[in-house]
C-alpha positions in Angstrom: 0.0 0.0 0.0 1.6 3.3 -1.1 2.1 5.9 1.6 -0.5 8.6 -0.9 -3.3 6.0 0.0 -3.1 5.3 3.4 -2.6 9.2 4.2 -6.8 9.4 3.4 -7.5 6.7 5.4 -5.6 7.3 8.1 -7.0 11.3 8.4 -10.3 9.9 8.2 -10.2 8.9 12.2 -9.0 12.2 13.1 -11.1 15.9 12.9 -9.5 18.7 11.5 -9.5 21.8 13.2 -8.4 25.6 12.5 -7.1 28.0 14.7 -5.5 31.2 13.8 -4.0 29.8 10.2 -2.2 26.3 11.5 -4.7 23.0 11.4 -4.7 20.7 13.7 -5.9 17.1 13.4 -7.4 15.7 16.5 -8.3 11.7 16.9 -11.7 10.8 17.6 -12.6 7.7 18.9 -14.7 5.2 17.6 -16.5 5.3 21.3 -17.8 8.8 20.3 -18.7 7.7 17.0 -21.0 4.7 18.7 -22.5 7.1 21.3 -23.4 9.8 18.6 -24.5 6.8 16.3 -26.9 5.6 19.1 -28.1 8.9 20.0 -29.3 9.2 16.7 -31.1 5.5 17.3 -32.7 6.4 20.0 -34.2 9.8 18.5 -35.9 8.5 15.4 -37.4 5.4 17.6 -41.1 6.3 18.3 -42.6 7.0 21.5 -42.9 4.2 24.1 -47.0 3.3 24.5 -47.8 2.0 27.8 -50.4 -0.3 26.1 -50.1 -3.3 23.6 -50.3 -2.5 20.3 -53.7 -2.9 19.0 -55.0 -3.0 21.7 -57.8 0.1 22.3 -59.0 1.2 25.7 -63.3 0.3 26.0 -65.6 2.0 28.5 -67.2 -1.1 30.1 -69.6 1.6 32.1 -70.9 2.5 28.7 -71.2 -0.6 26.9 -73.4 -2.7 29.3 -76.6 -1.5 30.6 -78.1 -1.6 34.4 -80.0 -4.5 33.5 -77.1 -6.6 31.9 -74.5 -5.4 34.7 -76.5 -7.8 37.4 -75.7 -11.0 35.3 -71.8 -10.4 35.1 -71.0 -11.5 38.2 -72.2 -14.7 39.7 -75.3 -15.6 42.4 -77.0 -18.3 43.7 -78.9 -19.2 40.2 -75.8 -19.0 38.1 -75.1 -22.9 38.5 -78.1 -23.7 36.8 -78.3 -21.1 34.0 -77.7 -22.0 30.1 -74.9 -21.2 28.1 -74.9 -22.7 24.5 -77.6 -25.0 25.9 -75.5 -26.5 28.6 -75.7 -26.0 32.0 -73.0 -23.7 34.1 -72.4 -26.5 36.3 -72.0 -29.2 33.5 -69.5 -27.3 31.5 -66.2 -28.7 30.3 -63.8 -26.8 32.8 -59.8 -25.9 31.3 -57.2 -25.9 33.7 -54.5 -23.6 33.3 -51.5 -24.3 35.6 -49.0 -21.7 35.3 -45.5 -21.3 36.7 -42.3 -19.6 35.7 -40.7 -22.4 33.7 -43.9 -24.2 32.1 -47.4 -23.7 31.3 -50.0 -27.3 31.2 -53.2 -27.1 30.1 -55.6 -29.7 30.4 -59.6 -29.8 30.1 -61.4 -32.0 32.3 -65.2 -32.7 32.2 -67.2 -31.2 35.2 -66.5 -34.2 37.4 -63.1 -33.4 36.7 -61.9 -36.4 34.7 -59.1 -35.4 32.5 -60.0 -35.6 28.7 -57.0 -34.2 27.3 -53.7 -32.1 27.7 -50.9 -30.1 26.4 -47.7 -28.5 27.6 -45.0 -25.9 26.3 -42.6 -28.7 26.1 -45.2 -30.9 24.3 -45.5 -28.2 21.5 -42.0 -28.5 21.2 -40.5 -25.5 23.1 -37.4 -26.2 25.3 -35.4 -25.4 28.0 -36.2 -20.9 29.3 -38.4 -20.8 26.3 -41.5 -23.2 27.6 -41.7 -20.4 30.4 -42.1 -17.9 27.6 -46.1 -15.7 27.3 -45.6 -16.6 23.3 -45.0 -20.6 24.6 -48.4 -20.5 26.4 -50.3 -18.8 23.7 -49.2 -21.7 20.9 -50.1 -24.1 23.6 -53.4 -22.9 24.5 -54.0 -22.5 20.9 -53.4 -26.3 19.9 -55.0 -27.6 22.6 -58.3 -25.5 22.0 -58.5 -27.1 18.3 -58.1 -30.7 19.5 -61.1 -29.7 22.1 -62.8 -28.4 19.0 -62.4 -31.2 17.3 -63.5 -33.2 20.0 -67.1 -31.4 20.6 -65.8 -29.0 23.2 -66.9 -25.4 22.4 -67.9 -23.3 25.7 -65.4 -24.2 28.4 -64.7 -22.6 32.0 -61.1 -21.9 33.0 -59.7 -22.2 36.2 -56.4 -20.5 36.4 -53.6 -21.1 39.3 -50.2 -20.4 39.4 -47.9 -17.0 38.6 -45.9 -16.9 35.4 -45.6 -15.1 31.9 -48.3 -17.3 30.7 -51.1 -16.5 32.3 -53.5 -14.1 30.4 -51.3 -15.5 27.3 -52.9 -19.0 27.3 -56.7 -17.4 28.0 -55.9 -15.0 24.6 -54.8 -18.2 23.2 -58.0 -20.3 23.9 -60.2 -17.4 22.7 -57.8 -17.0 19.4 -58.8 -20.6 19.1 -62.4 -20.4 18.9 -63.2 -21.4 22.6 -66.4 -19.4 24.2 -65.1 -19.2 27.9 -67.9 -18.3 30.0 -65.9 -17.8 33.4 -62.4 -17.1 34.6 -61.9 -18.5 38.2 -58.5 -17.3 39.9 -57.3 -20.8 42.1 -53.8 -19.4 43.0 -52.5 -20.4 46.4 -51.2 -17.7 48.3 -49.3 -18.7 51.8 -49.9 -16.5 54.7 -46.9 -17.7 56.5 -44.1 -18.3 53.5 -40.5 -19.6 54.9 -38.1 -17.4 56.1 -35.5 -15.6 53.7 -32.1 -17.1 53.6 -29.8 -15.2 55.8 -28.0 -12.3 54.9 -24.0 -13.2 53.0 -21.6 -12.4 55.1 -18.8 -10.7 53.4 
């Protein structure tokens, strides 16, 4: 490489500056290129939206009248009510059974025999990524076509546990075509938890 060639190159790392008649060439780093570059990233990148996308923010109060509001929540008649021509109490009931490293599914009938069941790892998801939100949402998908398939339209869901997957697998098993009547919250929370490990000593 000839010395006129690698002159460019070499003054391309470094600024040029004037004062009073003499220039002076000044290195900059490749640090302050990266922080500038970066800047620049993270002024053209939208605004951060507190929501999911998509997603639009409903008046409930609006949308359902006096009349209507009584029947959301449950009362001493609700057992025996109809939904698709079935009764509350007979419906085909989907366990959800969330924790940080899995999500299992299963629906059971309303005596609570298991008819079938699907897990992240089932699906084919391994190791940290069966305790992923998108993990449960496949799951819950795929397991409410095989319910479809087998007759099972309207379901209750009983969820229990803490993890990314839990409002992930419900979105699922609407995405799926399931009617879910009724969300029932079964997680167990322990009034008197063991004691924290004692403090390092350093």
């Amino acid at each position: 490489m000839s010395l006129k060639c690698f002159v460019p190159q070499l003054l391309s790392s470094f600024r040029r500056r004037t004062c009073q008649g003499v220039q002076f060439y000044f290195h900059t780093s490749s640090n302050v290129r990266k922080a500038e570059g970066r800047r620049d990233l993270v002024a053209s990148m939208p605004a951060r939206d507190e929501g999911t996308a998509g997603e639009k923010v409903v008046d409930i109060d609006a949308l359902i009248s006096k009349s209507s509001r009584s029947q959301m929540f449950p009362d001493g008649d609700t057992a025996n009510q109809l939904f698709n021509g079935i009764l509350f109490k007979e419906l085909p009931i989907c366990n959800i059974r969330v924790s940080k490293n899995n999500t299992i599914i299963t629906v059971t009938d309303h005596k609570g025999a298991v008819k079938m069941i699907r897990s992240c790892g089932m699906e084919g998801f391994k190791n940290t990524r069966k305790g992923t939100n998108i993990a449960a949402q496949a799951t819950a998908i795929s397991m409410s076509g095989k319910a479809l398939d087998y007759g099972i339209k309207t379901i209750r869901v009983f969820v229990q546990g803490l993890g990314p997957g839990r409002m992930s697998a419900i979105k699922g098993l609407q995405m799926g075509g399931m009617d879910i009547v009724s969300i029932t919250d079964g997680t167990k929370v322990s009034w008197n938890p063991p004691r924290p490990r004692k403090q390092r000593k350093l």
